[in-house]
Steps between C-alpha positions, in 0.01 A plus 500: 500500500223707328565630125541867565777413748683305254507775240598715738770321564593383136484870414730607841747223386510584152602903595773352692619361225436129552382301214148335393690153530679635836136569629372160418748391724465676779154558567298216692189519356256194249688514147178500331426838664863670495485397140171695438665802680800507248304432188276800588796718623664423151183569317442835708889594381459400154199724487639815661791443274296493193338824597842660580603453155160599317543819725859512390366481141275760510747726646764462234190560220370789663878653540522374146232688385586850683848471341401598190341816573 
C-alpha cells in the first residue's frame, strides 16, 4: 500500500467517525509508514486549526474596530 492511499483512507475513516487509534487498527499497512501518515495528518490539522483561529481573531478585531464608529 502506497502513501497517498493510506491517507486517503485515514482521512475517509476519520469522516466516518472512526478514531486515529481505530485506524491503526484496522488498516494493513508497515507501522512505520501508517505512523508517518497520522503524524502528518495531525500536523496538517493542527495547522489549519491555527489559521482558523488567527482568521477568527482578525474578524472579531476588525468587527471590534467598526463598532465604534
Amino acid at each position: 500500500m502506497d502513501k497517498m492511499h493510506i491517507q486517503a483512507q485515514l482521512k475517509q475513516l476519520l469522516s466516518r467517525g472512526y478514531t486515529i487509534n481505530d485506524v491503526r487498527q484496522m488498516l494493513t499497512a508497515p507501522k512505520n509508514l501508517l505512523e508517518q501518515v497520522i503524524a502528518e495528518y495531525q500536523q496538517e490539522r493542527n495547522f489549519n486549526q491555527q489559521n482558523m483561529n488567527i482568521q477568527r481573531q482578525q474578524a472579531e478585531y476588525a468587527m471590534h474596530l467598526g463598532s465604534g464608529r
